[in-house]
VMD Tcl script that draws the C-alpha trace (Angstrom):
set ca {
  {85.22 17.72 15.08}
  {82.75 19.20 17.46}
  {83.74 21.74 20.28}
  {80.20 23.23 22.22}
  {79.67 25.73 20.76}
  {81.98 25.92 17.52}
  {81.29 22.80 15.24}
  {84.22 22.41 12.74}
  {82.87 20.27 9.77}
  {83.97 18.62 6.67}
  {87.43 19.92 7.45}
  {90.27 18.99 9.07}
  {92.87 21.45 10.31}
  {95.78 19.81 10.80}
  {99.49 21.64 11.98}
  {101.43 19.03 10.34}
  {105.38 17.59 11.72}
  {104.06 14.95 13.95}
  {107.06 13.15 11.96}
  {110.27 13.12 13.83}
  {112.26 16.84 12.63}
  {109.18 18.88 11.19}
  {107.56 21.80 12.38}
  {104.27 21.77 10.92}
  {102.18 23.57 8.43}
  {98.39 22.78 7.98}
  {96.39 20.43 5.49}
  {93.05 19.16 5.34}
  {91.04 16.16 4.10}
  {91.00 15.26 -0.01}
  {87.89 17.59 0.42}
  {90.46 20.69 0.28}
  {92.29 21.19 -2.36}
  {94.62 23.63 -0.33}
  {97.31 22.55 2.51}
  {95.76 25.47 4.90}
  {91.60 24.63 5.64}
  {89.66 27.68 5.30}
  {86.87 25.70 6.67}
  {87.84 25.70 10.11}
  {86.68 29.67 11.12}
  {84.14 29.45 8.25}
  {82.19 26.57 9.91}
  {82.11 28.89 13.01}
  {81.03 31.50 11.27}
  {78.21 29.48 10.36}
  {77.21 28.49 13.94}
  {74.83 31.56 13.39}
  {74.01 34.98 13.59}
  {75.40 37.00 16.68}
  {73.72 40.53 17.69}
  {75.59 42.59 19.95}
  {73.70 43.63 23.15}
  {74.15 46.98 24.11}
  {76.41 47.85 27.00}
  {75.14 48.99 30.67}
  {78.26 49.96 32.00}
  {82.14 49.14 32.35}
  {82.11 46.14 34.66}
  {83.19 42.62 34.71}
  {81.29 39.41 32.83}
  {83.98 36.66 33.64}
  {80.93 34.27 34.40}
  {80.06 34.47 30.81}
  {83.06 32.74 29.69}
  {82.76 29.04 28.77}
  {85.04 26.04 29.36}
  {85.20 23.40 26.79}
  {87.14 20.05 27.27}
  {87.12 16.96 24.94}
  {88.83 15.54 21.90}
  {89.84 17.11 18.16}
  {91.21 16.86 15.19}
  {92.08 20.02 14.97}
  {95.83 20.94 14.64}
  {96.53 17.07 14.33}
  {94.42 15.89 17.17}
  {94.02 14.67 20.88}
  {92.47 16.23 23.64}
  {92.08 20.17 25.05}
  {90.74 22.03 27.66}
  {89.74 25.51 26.20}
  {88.25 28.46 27.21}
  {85.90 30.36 25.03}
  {83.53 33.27 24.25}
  {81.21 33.04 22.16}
  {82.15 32.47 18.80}
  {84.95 35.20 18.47}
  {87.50 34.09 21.06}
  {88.66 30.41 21.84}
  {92.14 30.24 24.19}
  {93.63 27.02 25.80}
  {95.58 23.97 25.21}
  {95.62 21.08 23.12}
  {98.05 17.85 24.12}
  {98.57 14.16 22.07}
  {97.13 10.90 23.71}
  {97.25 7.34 23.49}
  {95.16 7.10 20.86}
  {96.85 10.17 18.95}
  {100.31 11.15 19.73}
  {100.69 15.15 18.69}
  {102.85 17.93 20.05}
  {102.03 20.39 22.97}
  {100.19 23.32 21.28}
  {98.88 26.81 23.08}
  {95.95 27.64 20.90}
  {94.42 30.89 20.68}
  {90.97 31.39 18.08}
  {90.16 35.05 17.45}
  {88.31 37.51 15.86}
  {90.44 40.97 14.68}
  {88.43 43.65 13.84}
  {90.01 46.13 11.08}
  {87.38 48.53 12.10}
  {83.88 49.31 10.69}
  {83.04 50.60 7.25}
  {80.31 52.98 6.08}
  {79.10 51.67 2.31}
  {77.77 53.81 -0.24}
  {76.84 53.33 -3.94}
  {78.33 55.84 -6.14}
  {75.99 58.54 -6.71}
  {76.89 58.98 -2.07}
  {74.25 56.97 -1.16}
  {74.86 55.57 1.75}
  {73.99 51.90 2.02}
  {75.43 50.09 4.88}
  {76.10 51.77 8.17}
  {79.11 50.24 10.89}
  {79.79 47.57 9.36}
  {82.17 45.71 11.21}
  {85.26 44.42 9.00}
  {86.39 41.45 11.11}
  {88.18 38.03 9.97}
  {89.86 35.23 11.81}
  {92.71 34.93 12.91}
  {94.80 31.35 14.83}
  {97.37 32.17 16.73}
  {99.32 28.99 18.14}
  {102.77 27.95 19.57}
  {103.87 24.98 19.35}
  {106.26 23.05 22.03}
  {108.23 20.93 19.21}
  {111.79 19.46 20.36}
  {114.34 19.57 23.18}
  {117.52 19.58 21.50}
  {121.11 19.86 22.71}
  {124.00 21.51 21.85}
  {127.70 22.34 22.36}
  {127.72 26.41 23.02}
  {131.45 26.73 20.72}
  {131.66 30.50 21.49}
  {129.38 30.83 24.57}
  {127.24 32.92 23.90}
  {124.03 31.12 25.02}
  {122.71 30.15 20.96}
  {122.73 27.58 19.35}
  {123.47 28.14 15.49}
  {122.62 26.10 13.03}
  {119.78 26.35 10.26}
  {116.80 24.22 9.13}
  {115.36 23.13 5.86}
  {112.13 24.15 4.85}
  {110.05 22.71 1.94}
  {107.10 24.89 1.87}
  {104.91 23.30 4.66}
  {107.71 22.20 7.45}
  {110.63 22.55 9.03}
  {113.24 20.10 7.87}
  {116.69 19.12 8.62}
  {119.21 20.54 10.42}
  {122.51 22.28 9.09}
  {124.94 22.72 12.76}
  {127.12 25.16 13.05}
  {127.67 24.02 16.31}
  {127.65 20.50 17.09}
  {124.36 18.81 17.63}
  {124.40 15.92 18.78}
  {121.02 14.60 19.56}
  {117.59 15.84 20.30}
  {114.13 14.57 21.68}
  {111.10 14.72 19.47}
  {107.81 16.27 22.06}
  {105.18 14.50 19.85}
  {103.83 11.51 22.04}
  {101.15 10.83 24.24}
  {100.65 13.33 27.14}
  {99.11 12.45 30.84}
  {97.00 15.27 32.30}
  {96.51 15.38 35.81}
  {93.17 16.67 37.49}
  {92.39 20.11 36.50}
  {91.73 23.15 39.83}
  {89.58 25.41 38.83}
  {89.26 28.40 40.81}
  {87.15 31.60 40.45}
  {87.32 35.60 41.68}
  {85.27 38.81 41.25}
  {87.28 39.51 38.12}
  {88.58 36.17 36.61}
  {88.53 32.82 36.07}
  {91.65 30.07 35.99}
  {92.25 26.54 35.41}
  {95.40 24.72 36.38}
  {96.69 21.49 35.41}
  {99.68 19.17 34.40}
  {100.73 17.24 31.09}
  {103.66 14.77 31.67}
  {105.76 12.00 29.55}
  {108.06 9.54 30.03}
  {111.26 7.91 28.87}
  {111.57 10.16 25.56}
  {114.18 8.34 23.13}
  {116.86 10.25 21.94}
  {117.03 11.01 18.52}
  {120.35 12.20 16.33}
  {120.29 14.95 14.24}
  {118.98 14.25 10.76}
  {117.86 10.76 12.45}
  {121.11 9.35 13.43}
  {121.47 6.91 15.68}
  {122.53 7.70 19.33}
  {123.33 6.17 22.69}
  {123.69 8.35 25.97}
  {122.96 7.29 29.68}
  {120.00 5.04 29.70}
  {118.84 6.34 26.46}
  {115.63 8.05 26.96}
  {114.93 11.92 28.31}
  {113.09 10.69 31.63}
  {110.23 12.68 32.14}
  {109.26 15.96 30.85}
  {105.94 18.11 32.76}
  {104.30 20.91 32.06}
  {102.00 22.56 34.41}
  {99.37 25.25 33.32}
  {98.00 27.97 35.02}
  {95.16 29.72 32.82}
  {93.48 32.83 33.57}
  {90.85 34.28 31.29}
  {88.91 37.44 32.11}
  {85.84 39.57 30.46}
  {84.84 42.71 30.77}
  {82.48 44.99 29.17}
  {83.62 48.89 27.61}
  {82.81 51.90 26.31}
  {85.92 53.21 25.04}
  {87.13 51.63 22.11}
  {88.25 53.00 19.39}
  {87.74 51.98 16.16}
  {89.00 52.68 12.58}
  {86.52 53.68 10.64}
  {86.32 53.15 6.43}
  {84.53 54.55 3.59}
  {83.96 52.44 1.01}
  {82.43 52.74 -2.59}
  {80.68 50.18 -4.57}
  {79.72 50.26 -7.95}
  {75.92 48.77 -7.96}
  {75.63 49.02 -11.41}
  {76.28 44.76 -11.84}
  {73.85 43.69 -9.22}
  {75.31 40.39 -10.01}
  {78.85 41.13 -10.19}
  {79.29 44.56 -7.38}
  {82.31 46.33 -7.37}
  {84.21 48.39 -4.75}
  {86.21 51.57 -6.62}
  {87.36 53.47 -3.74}
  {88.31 52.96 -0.20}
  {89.72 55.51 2.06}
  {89.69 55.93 6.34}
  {87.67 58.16 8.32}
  {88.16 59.55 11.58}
  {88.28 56.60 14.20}
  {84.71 56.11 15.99}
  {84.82 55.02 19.59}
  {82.65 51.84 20.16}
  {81.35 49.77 23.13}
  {82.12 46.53 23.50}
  {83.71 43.47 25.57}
  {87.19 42.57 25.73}
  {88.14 38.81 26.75}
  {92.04 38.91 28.15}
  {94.34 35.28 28.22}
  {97.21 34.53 30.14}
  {98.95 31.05 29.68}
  {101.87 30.32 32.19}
  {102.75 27.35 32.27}
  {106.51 25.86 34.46}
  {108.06 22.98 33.00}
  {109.96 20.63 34.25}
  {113.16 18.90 32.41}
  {114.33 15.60 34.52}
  {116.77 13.44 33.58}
  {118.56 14.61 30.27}
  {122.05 12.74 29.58}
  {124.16 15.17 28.15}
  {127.19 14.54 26.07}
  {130.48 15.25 27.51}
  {132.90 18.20 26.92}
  {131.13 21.36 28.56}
  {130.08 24.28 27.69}
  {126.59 21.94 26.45}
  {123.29 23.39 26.57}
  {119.67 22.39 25.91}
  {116.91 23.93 23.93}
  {113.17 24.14 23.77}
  {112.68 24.76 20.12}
  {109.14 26.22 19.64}
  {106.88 26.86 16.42}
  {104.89 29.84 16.04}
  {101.53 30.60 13.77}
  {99.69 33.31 13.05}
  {97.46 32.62 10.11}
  {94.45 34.62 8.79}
  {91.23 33.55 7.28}
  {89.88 35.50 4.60}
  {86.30 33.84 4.04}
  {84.80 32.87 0.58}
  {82.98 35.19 -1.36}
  {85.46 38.08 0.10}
  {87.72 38.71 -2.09}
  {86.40 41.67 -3.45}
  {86.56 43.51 -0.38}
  {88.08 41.96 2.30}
  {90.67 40.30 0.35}
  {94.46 39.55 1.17}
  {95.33 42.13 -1.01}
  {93.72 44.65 1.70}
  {95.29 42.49 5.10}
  {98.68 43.11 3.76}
  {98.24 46.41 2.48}
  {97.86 47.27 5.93}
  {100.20 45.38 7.30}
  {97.56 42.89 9.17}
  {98.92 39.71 8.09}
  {100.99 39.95 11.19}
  {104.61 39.73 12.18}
  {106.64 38.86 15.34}
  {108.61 41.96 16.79}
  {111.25 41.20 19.73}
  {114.67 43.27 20.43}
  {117.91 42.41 19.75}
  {121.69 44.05 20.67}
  {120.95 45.69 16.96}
  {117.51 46.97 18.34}
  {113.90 46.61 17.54}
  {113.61 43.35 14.58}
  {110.73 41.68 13.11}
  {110.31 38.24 11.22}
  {107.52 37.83 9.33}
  {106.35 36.12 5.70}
  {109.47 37.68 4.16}
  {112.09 36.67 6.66}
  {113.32 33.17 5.60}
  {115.69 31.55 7.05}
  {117.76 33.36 9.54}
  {121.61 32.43 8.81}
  {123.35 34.24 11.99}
  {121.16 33.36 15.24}
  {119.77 35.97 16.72}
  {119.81 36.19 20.27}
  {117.31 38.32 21.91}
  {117.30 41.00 24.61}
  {113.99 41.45 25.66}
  {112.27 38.81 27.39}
  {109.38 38.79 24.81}
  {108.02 38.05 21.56}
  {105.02 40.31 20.32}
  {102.63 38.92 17.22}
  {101.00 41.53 16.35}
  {99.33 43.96 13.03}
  {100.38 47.55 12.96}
  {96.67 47.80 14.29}
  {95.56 45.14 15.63}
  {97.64 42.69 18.60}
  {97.93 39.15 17.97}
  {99.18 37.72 21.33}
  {102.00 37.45 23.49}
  {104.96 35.00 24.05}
  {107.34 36.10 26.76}
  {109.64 34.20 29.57}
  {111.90 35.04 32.36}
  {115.20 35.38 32.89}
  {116.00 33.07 35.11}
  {116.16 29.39 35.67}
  {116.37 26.38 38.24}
  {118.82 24.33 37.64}
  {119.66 21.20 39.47}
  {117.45 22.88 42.12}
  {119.51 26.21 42.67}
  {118.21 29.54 40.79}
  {120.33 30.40 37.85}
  {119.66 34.61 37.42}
  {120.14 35.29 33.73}
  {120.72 31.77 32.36}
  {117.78 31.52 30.00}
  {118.39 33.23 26.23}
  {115.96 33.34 23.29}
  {116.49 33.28 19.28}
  {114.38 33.22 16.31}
  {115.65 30.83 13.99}
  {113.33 31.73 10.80}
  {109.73 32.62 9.03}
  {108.38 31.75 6.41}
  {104.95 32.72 4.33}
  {101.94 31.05 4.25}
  {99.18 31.51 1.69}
  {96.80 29.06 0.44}
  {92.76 28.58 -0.86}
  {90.47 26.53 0.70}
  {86.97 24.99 -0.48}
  {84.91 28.00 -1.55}
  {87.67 30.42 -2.50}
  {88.74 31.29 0.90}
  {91.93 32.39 1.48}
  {94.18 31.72 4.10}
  {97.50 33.80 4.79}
  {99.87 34.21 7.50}
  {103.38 33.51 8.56}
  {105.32 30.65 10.34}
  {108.43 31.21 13.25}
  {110.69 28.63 14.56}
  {112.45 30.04 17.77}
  {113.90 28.63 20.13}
  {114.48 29.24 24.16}
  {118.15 28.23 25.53}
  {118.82 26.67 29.17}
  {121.95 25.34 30.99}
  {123.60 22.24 31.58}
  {122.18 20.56 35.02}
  {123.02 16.56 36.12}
  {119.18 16.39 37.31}
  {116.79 19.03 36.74}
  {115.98 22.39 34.38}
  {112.90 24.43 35.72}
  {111.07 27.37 33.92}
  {108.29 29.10 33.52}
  {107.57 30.84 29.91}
  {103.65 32.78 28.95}
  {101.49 32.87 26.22}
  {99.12 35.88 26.50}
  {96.23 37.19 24.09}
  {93.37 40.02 24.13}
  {90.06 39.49 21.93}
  {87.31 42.55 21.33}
  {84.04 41.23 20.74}
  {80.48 42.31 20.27}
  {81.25 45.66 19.26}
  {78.42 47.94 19.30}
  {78.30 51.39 17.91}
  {77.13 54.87 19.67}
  {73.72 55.00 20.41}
  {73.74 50.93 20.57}
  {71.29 49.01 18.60}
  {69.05 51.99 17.44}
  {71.36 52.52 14.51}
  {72.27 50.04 11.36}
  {74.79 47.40 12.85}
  {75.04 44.30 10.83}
  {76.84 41.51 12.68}
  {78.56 39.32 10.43}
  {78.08 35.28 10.94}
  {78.37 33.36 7.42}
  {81.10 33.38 5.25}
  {78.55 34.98 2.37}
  {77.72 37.79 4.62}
  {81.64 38.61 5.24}
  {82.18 40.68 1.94}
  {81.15 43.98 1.92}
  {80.40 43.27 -1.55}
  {77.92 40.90 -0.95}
  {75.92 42.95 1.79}
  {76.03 45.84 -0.75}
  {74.53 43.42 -3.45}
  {72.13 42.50 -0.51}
  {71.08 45.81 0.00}
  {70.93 47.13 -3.67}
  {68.74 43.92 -4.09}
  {66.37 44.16 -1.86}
  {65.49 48.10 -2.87}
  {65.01 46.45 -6.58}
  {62.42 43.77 -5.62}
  {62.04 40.97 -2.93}
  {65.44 38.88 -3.95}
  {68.07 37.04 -2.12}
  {71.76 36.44 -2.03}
  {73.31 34.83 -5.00}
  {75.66 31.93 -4.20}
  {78.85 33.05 -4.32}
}
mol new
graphics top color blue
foreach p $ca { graphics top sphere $p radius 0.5 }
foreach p [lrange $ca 0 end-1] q [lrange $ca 1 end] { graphics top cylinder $p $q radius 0.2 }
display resetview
């Protein structure tokens, strides 16, 4: 799979559950022997090495970033329109086709920086100076189901459960009756895309609609309502991306100690932080709003009946081959980087992350958001408003949120690599209407990039582009080597 500018090969990184009931979790080709490809950041790592240029001043660069349109395998295939910059921040959409029915996904491709790190050997030495300790990280929701239900005790939630074997999300246990549901994997007509551009951004905006959606029972029962199929179901994006170049960022900074004695076999023995060191470098900022468009639904009789757009969140984390000495998961969760979801409920601030499970009592939220984010570092940004159209009048208040469950993801991929994160099925709740349901939810992400140190280039700053070159142990080993005699890189 080949997007300019990032070439993805020998790998395919699939978001399974285009099956009828199933979230998703990711799997590759027989070339993998894990479900979750650490091949897909790796290979754009490998696109080559990218020195940061230093920074004239704070100003805008929006003309720098890059669109990308075409067709992929990635995340079980069809087409996309993305927007990218260089090879640490890809944002956009990805849709199924004719060829490849798929879900609806909002894809966001990132770099996270954990900060820099300043190596020495252990006689204080210091070998490596700023180096930037920076992985991968996809961030993607997922538009899986409309599916309705009858609200018993009114209180805008569904509640019911799903099964999950390890990879997706199952079947359904109700609580409240479900009767039937309509499965958002099919094949997706864009319209023309606008693209527009200011002094400070950039935007794209364009449509994805489907028609005459069977219905499809809970746990795949049979079921008859109306003329039997959801009409027609549109979404219509409005992307913005910006760029911008700074000179205030502030970085944590990390001393770490590696035992050169091995040259073969380096290891680290201590690691401890530093005071933070403020950095230049450019920030690219995503907004995804998009307003969909529900027409034709059949609800059951015997009111109060509402209709949800269940959604499927990732955040998964590459940590490349060759890393785990250093930049291992060990050290991502130890400081809390694998990520979580944070939102508010009536009980206050909650979280879901790779620990939650399933979440037995829903859990309607209160705030209008759901942050993914590191206690450092910000993943992205799912949020909504309040407020509806339905049946062409404006419903204030009529839209409620839950999280339904997260679960853990870990895996290896070819090399070593590891690949860790967390899964979250949620779910976004809207009235009854004979006609029509109108909203308009937002997915919204920030990327640093290029980071370059005080004094810019004049100082050591090793930017890291191959998978090798990712573990601090291995540019140690690099280092030490190359003071011993004219040697190169061992394969990991």
């Amino acid at each position: 799979m080949s997007i300019p500018g990032l070439v993805f090969r020998g790998v395919q990184f699939i978001w399974m559950g285009r099956d009828a009931g199933t979230l998703g979790g990711i799997h590759t080709t027989p070339r993998c022997n894990a479900c979750l490809a650490a091949g897909l950041v790796t290979a754009i790592l490998l696109a080559g090495l990218a020195w940061a240029q230093p920074v004239v001043a704070q100003r805008n660069i929006s003309d720098r970033l890059v669109e990308a349109t075409g067709s992929t395998d990635m995340l079980g295939g069809g087409d996309y329109v993305f927007v990218r910059f260089g090879t640490d921040a890809l944002f956009g959409v990805l849709w199924g086709n004719a060829t490849n029915p798929n879900n609806v996904y909002l894809v966001a491709l990132k770099a996270r920086y954990l900060g820099v790190a300043q190596v020495y050997d252990t006689s204080g030495q210091r070998i490596a100076e700023n180096l930037p300790v920076k992985y991968w990280t996809i961030y993607a929701v997922k538009l899986i189901d409309l599916v309705e239900f009858r609200d018993s005790n009114s209180d805008g939630v569904a509640n019911y459960t799903r099964g999950y074997d390890g990879t997706n999300f199952t079947t359904f246990t109700e609580v409240e009756p479900i009767p039937k549901r309509v499965d958002l994997s099919t094949n997706w007509t864009p319209g023309t895309i606008a693209r527009t551009s200011s002094a400070t951004s950039r935007s794209w905006e364009f449509n994805l609609t489907a028609t005459n959606l069977s219905y499809v029972g809970v746990n795949e029962a049979v079921v008859r309502r109306g003329d039997n199929v959801l009409n027609t179901v549109r979404f219509t994006f409005h992307l913005t991306a910006s760029l911008e170049e700074r000179e205030d960022v502030s970085i944590r900074s990390w001393r770490v100690t590696v035992d050169t004695s091995r040259p073969l076999r380096p290891s680290v023995t201590n690691v401890s932080r530093e005071a933070n060191l403020t950095f230049s470098g450019k920030v690219a900022t995503y907004g995804l709003k998009w307003d969909q468009e529900i027409l034709g639904w059949d609800f059951e009789p015997g009111a109060p009946r509402r209709l949800l757009l269940e959604f499927g969140a990732i955040v998964g984390n590459l940590i490349p081959p060759a890393a785990a000495n250093w930049l291992d998961e060990s050290f991502v969760y130890g400081r809390n980087e694998t990520g979580r979801a944070r939102y508010e409920t009536a009980a206050g601030n909650q979280t879901t992350d790779n620990r939650t499970g399933d979440v037995v009592a829903s859990r309607p939220l209160r705030s209008a958001a759901v942050e993914f984010e590191g206690n450092w570092t910000r993943v992205g940004r799912f949020r909504w408003v309040s407020n509806s159209t339905i049946d062409g009048v404006v419903q204030p208040n009529s839209v409620y949120a839950q999280v339904l469950a997260g679960h853990r993801i870990v895996a290896r991929g070819e090399g070593g690599g590891a690949f860790v994160g967390f899964v979250l099925l949620g779910a976004l709740s809207y009235p009854e209407a004979t006609t029509s349901i109108v909203h308009d939810p937002e997915v919204t992400t920030d990327v640093l990039a290029e980071l370059v140190p005080p004094g810019g280039l004049a100082g050591v700053f090793i930017a890291i582009a191959v998978a090798v070159v990712v573990a601090l142990v291995g540019i140690a080993l690099f280092v030490a080597m190359k003071r011993r005699r004219a040697g190169r890189l061992p394969k990991p």
